[in-house]
Each structure stands twice: as C-alpha cells, then as structure tokens.
Gaussian input, Z-matrix of N, CA and C with variables (Angstrom, degrees):
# hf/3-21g

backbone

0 1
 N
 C     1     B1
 C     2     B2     1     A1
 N     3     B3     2     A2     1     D1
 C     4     B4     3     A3     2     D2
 C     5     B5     4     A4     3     D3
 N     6     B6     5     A5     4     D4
 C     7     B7     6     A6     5     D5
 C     8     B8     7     A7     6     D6
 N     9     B9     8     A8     7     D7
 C    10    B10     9     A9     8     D8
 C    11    B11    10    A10     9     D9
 N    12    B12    11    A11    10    D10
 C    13    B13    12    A12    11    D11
 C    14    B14    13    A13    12    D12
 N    15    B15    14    A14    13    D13
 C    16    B16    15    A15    14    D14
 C    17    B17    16    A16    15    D15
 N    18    B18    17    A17    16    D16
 C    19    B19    18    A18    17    D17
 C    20    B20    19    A19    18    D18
 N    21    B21    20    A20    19    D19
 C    22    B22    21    A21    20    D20
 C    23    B23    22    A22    21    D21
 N    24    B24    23    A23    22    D22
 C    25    B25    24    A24    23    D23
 C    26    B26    25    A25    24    D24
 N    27    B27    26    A26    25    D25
 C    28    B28    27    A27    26    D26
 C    29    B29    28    A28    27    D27
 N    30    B30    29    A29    28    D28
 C    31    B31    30    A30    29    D29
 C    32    B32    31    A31    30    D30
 N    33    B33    32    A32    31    D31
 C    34    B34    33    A33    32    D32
 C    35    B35    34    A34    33    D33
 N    36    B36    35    A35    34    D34
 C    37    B37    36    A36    35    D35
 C    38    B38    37    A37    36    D36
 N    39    B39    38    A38    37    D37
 C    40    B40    39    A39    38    D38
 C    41    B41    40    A40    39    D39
 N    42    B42    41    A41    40    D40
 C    43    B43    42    A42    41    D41
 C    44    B44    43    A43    42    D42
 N    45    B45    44    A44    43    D43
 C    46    B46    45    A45    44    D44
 C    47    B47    46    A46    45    D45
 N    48    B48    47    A47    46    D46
 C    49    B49    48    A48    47    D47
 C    50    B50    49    A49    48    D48
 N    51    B51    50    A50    49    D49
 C    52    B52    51    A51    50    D50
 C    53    B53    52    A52    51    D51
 N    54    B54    53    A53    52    D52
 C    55    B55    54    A54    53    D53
 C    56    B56    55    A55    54    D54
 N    57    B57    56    A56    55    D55
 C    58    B58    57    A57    56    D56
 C    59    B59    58    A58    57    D57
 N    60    B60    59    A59    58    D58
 C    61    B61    60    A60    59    D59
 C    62    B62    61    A61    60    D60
 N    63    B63    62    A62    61    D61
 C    64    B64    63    A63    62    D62
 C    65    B65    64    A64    63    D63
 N    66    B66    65    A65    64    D64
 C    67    B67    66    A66    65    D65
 C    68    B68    67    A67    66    D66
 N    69    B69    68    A68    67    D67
 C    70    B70    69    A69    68    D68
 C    71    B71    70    A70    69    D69
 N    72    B72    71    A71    70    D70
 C    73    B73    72    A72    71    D71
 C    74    B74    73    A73    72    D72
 N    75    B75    74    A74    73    D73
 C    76    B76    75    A75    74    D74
 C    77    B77    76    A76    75    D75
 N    78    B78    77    A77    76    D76
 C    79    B79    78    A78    77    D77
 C    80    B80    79    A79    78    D78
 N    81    B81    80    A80    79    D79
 C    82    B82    81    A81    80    D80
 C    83    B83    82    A82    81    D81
 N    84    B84    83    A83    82    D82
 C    85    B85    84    A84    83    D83
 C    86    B86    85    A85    84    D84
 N    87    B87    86    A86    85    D85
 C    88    B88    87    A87    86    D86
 C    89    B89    88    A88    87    D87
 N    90    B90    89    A89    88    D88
 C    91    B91    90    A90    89    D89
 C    92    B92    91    A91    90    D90
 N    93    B93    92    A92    91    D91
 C    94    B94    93    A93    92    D92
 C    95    B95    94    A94    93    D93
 N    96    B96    95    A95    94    D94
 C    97    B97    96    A96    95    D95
 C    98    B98    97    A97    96    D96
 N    99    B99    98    A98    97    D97
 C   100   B100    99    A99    98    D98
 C   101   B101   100   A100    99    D99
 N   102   B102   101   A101   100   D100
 C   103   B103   102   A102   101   D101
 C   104   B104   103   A103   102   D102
 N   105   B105   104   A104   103   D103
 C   106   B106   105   A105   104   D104
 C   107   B107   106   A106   105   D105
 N   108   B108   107   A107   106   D106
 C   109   B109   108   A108   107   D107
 C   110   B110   109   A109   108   D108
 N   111   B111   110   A110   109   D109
 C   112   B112   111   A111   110   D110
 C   113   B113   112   A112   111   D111
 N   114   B114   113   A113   112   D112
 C   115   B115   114   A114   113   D113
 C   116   B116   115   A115   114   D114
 N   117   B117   116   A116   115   D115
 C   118   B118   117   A117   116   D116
 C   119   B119   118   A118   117   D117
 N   120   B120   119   A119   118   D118
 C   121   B121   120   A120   119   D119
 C   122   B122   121   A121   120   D120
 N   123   B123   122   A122   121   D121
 C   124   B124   123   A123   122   D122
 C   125   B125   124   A124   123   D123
 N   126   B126   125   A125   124   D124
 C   127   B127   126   A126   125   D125
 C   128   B128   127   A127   126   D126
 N   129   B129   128   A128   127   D127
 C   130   B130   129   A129   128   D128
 C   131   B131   130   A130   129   D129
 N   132   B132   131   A131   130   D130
 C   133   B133   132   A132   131   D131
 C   134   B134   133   A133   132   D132
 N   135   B135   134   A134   133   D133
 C   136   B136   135   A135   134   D134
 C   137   B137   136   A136   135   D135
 N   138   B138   137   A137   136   D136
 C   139   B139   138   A138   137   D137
 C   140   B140   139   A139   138   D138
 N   141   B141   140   A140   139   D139
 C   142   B142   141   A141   140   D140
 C   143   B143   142   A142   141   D141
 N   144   B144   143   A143   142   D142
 C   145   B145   144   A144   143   D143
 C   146   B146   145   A145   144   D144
 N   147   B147   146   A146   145   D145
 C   148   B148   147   A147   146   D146
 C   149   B149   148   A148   147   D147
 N   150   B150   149   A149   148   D148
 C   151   B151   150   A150   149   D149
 C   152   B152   151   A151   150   D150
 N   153   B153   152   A152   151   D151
 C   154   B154   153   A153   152   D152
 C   155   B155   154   A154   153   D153
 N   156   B156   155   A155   154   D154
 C   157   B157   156   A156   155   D155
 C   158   B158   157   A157   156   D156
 N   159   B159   158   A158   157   D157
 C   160   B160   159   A159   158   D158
 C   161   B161   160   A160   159   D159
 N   162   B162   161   A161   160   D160
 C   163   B163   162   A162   161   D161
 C   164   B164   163   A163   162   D162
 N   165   B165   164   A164   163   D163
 C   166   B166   165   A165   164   D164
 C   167   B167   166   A166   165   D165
 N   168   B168   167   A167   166   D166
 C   169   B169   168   A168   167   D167
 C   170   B170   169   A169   168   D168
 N   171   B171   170   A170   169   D169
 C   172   B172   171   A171   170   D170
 C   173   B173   172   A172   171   D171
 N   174   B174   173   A173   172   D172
 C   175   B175   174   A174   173   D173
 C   176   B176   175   A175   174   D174
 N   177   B177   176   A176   175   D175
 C   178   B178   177   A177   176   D176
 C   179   B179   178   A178   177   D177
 N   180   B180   179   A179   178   D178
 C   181   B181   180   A180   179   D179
 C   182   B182   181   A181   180   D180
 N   183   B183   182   A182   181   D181
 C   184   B184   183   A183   182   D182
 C   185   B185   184   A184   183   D183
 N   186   B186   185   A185   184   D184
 C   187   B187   186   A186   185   D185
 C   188   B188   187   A187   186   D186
 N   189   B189   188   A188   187   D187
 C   190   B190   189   A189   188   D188
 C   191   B191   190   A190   189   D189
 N   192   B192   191   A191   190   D190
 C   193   B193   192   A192   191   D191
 C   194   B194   193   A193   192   D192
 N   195   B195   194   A194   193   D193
 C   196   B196   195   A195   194   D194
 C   197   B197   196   A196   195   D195
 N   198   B198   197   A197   196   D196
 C   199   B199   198   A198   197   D197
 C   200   B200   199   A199   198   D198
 N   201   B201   200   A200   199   D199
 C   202   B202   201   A201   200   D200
 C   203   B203   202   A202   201   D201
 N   204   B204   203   A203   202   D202
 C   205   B205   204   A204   203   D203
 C   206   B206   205   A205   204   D204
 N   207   B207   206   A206   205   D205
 C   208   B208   207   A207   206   D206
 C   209   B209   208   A208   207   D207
 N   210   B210   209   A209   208   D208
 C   211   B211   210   A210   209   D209
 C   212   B212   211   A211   210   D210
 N   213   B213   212   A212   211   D211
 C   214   B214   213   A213   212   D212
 C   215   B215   214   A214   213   D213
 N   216   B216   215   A215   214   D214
 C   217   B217   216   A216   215   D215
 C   218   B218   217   A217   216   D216
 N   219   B219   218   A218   217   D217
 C   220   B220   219   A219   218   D218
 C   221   B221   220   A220   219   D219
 N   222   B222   221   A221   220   D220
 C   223   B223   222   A222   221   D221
 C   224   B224   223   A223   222   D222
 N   225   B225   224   A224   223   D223
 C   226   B226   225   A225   224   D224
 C   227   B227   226   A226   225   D225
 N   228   B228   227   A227   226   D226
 C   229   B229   228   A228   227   D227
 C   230   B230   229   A229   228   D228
 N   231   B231   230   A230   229   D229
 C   232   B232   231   A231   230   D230
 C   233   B233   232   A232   231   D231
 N   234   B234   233   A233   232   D232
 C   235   B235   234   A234   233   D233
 C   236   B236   235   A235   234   D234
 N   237   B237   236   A236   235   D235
 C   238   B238   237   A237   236   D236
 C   239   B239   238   A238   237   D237
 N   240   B240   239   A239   238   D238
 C   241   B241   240   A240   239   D239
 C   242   B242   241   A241   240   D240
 N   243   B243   242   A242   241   D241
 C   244   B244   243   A243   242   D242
 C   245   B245   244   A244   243   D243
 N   246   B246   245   A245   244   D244
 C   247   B247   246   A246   245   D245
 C   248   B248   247   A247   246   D246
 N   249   B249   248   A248   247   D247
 C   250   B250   249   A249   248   D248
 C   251   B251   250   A250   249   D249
 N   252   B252   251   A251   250   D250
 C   253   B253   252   A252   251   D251
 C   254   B254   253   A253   252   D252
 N   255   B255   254   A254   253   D253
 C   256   B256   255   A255   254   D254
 C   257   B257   256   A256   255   D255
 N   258   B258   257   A257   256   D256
 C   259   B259   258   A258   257   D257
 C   260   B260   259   A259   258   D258
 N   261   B261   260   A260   259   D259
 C   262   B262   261   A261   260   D260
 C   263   B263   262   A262   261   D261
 N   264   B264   263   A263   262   D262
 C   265   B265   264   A264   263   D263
 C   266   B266   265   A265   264   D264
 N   267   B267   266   A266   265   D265
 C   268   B268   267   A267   266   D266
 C   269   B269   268   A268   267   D267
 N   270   B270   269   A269   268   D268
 C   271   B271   270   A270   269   D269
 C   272   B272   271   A271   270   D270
 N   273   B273   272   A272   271   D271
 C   274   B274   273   A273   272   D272
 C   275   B275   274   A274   273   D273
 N   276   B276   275   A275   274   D274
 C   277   B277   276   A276   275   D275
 C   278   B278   277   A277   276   D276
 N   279   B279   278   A278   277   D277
 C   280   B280   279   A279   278   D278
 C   281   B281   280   A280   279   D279
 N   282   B282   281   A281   280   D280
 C   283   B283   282   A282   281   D281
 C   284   B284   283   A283   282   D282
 N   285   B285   284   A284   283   D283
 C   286   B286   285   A285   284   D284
 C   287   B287   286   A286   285   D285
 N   288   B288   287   A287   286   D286
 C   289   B289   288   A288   287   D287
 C   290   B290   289   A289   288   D288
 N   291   B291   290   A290   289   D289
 C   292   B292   291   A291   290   D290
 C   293   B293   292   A292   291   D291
 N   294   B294   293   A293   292   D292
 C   295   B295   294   A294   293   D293
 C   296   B296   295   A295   294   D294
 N   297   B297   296   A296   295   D295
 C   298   B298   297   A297   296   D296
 C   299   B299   298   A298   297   D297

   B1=1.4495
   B2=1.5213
   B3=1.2742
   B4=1.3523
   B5=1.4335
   B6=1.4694
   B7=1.2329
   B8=1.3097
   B9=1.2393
   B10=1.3877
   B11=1.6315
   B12=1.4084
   B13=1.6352
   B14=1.3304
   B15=1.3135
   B16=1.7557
   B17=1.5650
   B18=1.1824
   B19=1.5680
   B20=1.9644
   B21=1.0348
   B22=1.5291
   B23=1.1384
   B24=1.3935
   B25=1.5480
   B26=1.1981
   B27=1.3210
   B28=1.5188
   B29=1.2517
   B30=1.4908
   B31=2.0078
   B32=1.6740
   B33=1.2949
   B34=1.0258
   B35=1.3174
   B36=1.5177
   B37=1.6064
   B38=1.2715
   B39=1.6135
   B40=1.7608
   B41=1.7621
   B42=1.3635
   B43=1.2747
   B44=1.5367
   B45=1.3672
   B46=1.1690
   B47=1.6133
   B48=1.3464
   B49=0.7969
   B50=1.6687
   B51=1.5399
   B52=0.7536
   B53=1.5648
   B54=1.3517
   B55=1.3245
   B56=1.5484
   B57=1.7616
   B58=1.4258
   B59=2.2342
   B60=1.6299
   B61=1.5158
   B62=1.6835
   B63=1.3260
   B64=1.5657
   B65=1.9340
   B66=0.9540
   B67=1.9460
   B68=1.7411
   B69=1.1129
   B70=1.4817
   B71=1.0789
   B72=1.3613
   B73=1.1764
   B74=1.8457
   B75=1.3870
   B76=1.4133
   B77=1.9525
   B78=1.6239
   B79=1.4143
   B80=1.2178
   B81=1.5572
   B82=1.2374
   B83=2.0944
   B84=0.8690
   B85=1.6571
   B86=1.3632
   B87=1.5508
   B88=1.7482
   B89=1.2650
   B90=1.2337
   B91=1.3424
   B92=1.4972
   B93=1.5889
   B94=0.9125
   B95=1.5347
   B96=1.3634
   B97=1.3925
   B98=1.3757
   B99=1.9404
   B100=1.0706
   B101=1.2542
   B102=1.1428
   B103=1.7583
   B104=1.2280
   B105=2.1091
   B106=1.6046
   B107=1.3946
   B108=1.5021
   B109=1.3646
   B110=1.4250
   B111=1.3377
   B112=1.4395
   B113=1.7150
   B114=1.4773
   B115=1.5335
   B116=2.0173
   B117=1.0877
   B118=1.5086
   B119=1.5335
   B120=1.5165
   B121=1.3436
   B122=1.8326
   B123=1.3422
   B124=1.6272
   B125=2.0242
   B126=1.7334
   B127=1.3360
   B128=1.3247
   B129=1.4867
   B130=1.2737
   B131=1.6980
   B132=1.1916
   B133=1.6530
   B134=1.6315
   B135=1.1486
   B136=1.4194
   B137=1.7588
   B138=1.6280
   B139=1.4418
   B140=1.3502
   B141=1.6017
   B142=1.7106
   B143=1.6493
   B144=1.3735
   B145=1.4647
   B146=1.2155
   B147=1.7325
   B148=1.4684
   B149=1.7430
   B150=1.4088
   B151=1.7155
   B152=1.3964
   B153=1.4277
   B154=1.4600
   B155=1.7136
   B156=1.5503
   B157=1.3422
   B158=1.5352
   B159=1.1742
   B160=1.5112
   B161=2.0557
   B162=1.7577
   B163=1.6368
   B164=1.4821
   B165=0.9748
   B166=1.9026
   B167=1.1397
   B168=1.3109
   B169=1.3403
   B170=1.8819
   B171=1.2963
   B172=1.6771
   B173=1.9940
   B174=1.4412
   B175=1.3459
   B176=1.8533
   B177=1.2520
   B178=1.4581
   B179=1.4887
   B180=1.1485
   B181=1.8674
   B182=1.2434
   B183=1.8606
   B184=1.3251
   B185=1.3979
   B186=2.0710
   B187=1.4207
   B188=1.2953
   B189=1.2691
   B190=1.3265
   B191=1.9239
   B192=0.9345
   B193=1.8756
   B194=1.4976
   B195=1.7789
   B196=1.6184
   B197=1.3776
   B198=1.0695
   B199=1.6302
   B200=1.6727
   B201=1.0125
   B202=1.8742
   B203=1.1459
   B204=1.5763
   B205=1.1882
   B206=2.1972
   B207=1.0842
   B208=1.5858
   B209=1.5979
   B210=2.0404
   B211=1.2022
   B212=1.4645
   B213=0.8826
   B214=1.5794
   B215=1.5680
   B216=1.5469
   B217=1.6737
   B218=1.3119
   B219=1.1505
   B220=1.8954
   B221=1.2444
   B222=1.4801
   B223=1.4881
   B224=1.9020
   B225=0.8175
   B226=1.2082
   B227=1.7242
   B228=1.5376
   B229=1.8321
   B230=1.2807
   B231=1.4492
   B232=1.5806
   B233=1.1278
   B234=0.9571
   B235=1.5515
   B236=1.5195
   B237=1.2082
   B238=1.3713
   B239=1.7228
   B240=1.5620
   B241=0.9824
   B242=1.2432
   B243=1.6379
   B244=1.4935
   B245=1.4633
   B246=1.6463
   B247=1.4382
   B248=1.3791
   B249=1.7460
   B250=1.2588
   B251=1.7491
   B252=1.5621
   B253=0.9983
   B254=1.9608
   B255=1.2266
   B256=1.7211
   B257=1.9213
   B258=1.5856
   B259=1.2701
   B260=2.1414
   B261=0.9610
   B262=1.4891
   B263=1.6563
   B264=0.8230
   B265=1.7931
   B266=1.2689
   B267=1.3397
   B268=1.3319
   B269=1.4213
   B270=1.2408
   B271=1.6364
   B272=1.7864
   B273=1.1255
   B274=1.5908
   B275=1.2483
   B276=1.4695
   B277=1.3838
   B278=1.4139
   B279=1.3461
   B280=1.4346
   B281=1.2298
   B282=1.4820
   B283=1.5831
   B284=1.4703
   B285=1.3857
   B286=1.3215
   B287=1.4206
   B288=1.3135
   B289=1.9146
   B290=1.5088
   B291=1.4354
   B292=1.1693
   B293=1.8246
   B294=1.5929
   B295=1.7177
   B296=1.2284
   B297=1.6009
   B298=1.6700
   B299=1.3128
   A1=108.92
   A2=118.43
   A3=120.56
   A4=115.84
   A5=106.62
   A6=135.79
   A7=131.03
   A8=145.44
   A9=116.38
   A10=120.01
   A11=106.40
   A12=132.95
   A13=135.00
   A14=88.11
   A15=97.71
   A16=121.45
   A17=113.70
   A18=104.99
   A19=115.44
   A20=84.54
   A21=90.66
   A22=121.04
   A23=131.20
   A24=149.97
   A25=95.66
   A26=129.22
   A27=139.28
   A28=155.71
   A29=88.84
   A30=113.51
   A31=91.10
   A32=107.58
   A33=141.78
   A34=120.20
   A35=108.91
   A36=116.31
   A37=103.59
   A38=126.05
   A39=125.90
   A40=76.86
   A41=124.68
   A42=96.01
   A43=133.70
   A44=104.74
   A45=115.53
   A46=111.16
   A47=129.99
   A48=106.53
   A49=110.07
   A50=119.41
   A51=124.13
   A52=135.68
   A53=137.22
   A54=122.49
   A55=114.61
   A56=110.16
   A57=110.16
   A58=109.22
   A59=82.94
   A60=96.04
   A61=122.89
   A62=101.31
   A63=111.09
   A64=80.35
   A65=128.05
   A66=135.25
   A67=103.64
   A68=110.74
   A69=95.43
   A70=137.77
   A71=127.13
   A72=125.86
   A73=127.92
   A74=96.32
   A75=93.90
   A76=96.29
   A77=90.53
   A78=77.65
   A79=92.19
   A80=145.92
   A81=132.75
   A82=115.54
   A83=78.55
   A84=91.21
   A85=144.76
   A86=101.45
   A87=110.80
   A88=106.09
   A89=145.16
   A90=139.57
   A91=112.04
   A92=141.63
   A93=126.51
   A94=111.05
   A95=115.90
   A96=111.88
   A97=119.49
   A98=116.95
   A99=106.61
   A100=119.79
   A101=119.51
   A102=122.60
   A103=115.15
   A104=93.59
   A105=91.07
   A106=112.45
   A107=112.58
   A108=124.18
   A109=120.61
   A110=95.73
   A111=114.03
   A112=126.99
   A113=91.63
   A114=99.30
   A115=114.45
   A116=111.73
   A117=117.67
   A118=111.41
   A119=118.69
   A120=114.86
   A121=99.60
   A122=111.26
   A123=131.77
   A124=108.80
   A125=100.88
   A126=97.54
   A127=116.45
   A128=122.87
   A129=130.79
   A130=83.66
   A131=122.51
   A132=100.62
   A133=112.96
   A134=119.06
   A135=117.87
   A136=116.32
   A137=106.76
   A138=94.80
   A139=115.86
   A140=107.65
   A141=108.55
   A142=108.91
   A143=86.81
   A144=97.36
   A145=108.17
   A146=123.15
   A147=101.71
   A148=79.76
   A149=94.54
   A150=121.21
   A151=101.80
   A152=117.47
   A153=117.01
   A154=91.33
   A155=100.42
   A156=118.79
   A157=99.80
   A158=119.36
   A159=127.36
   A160=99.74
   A161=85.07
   A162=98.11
   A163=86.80
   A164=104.62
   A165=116.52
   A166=105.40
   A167=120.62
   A168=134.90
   A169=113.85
   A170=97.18
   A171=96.08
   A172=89.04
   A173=101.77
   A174=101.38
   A175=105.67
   A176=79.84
   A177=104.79
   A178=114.35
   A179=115.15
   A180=119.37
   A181=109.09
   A182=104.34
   A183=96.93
   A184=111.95
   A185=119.74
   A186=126.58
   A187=73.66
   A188=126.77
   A189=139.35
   A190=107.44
   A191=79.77
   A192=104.87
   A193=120.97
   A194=93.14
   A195=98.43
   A196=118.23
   A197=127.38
   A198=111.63
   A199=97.82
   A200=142.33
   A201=165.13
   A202=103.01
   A203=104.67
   A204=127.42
   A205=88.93
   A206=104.30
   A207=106.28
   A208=143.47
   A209=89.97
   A210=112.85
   A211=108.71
   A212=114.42
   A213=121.41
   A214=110.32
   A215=121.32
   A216=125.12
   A217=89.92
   A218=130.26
   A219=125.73
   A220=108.57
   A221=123.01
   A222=101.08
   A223=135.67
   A224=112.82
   A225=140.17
   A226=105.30
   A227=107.65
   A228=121.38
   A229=99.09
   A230=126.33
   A231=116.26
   A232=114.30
   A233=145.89
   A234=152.28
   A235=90.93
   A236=139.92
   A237=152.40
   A238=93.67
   A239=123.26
   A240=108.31
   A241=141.97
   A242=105.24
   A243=127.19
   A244=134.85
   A245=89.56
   A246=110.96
   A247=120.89
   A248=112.01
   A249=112.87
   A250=108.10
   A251=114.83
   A252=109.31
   A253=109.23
   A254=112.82
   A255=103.66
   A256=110.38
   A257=110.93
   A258=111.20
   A259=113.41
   A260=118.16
   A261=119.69
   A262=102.36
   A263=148.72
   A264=143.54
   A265=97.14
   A266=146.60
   A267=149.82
   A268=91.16
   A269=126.10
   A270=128.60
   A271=99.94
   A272=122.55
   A273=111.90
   A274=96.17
   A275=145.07
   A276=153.07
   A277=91.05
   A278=121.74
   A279=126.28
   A280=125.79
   A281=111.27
   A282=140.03
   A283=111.43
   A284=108.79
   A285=125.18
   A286=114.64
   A287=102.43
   A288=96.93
   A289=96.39
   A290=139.91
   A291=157.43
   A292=93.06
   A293=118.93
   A294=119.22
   A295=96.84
   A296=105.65
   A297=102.36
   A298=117.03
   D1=137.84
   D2=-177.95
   D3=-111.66
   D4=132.58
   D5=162.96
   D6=-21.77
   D7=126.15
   D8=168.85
   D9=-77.36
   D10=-24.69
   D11=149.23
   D12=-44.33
   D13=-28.44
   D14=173.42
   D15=-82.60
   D16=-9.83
   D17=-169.65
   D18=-73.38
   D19=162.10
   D20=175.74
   D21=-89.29
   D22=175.40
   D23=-174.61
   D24=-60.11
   D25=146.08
   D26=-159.56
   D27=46.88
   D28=-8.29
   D29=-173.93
   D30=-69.88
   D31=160.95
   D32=158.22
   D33=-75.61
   D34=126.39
   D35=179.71
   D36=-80.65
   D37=-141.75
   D38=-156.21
   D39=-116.22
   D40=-23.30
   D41=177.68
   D42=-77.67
   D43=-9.44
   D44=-177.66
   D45=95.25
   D46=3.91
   D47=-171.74
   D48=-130.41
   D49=119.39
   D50=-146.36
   D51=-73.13
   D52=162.65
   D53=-146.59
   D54=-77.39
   D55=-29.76
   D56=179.65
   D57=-51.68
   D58=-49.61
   D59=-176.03
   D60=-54.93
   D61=-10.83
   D62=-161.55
   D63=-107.20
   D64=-30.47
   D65=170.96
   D66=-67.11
   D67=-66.05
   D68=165.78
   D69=-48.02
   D70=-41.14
   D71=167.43
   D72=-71.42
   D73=5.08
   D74=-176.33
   D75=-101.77
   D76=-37.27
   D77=-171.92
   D78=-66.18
   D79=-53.98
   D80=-158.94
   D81=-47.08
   D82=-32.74
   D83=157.22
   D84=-67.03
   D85=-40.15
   D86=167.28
   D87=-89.40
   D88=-26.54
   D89=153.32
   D90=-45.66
   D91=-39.50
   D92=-176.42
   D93=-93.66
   D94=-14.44
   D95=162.02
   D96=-63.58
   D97=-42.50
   D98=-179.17
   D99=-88.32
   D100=28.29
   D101=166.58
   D102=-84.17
   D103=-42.73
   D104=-166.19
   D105=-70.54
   D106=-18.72
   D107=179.17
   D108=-52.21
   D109=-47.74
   D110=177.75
   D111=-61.42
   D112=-48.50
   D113=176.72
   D114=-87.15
   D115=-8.82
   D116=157.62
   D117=-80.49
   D118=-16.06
   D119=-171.00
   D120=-91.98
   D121=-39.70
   D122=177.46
   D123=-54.86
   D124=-34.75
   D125=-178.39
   D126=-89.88
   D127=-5.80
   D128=-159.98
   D129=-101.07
   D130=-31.28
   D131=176.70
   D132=-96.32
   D133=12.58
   D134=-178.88
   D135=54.68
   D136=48.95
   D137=161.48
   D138=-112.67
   D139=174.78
   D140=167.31
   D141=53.89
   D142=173.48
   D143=-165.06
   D144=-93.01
   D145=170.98
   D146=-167.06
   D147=-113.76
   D148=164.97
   D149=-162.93
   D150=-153.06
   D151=159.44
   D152=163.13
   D153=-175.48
   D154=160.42
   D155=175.82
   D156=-142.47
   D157=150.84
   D158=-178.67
   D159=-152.29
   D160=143.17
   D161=-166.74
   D162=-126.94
   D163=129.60
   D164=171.41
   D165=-126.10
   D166=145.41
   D167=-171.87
   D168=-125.84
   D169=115.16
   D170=-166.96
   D171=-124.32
   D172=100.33
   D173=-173.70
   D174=88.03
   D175=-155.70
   D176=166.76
   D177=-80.77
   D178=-9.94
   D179=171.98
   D180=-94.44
   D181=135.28
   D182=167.32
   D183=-129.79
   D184=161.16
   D185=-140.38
   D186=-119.63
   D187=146.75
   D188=175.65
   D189=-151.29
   D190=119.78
   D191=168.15
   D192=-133.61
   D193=-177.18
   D194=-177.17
   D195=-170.87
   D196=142.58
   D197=-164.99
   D198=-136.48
   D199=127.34
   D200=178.98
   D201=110.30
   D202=-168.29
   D203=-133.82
   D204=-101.88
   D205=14.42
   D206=151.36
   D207=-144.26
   D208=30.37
   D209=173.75
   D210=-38.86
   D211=-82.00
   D212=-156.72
   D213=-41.11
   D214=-22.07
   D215=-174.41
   D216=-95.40
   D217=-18.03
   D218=178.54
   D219=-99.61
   D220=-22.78
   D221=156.18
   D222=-93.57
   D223=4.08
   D224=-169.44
   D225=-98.15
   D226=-39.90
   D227=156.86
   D228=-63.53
   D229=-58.27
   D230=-173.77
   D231=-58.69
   D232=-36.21
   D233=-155.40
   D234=-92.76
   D235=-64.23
   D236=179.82
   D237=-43.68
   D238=-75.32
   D239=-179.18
   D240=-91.38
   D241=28.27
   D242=150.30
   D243=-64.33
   D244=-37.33
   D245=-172.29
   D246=-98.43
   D247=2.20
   D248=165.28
   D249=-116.53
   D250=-1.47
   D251=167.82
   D252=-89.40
   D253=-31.48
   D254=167.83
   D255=-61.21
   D256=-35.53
   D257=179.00
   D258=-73.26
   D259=-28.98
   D260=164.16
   D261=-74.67
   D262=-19.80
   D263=179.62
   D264=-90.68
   D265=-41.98
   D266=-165.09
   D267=-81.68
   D268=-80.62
   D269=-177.20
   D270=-33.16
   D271=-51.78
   D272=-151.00
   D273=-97.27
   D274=-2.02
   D275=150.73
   D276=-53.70
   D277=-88.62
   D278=-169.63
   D279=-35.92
   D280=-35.68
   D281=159.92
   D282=-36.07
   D283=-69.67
   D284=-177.46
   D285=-63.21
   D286=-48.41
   D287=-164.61
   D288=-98.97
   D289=36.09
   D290=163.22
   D291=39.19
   D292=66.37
   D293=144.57
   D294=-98.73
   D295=136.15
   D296=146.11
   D297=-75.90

C-alpha cells in the first residue's frame, strides 16, 4: 500500500497538479513577502525616494503603472515581467494538458 509520503520528486499528487508547479508558486510567494519586507524595512529608516510600480492583471491583459521619480524603470520591469509571466502559464498549460 502506498504512502501519500512516499512519492518521489515530481509525481503528481491527487490534485493533479504537479510538484515543480506547486515550488514555483511558493517561491513566487516568498519573493513577494520578502520585498514587502524589505521596502517596509527601507520606510521605517527614511531613505531614498519613494517609487512604486503596480501590474494588474484583468484576464490575460495586463495594466501596468508607476508613480516617482523611477516610474519609467518600474514600468518597463512590469511589462518585462508580465510578458514572461503570461509566457511561463502558456508553456506550463501546454505542459500539463500535453499540446505541443
């Protein structure tokens, strides 16, 4: 009888969804924890200027803005990493439901 503990590196759990994909999403997660960490830690000492860029996603489109004096390098990251985050969902869709 098998384990649910026993499986190996890459198998698929009962949800189907597989273990690399369930790793990305965590790091994609501790990266955004440790940003906010970072930039709550940056405001609590009062340096530098304040900046921000924000990417919203309505569908498959995404809204990208930015407000200080380094908008334009934070939106230009959003857009950059818009377009490789729609290109990793497309690849690992295809991945999953086996289209080449």
């Amino acid at each position: 009888m098998e384990n649910a503990d026993d499986k190996s590196e890459g198998e698929e759990d009962n949800s189907g969804l597989p273990s690399w994909l369930f790793t990305l999403f965590v790091m994609g997660f501790s990266l955004i924890f440790v940003g906010i960490i970072i930039v709550f830690a940056v405001s609590l000492t009062g340096g530098g200027n304040a900046s921000g860029g924000v990417v919203i996603f309505i569908g498959p489109f995404p809204i990208v803005f930015g407000v200080g004096p380094s908008a334009t390098w934070l939106v230009l990251i959003g857009i950059i990493l818009s377009a490789i985050s729609i290109a990793v969902f497309v690849i690992s869709r295809r991945k999953i439901f086996g289209k080449s």
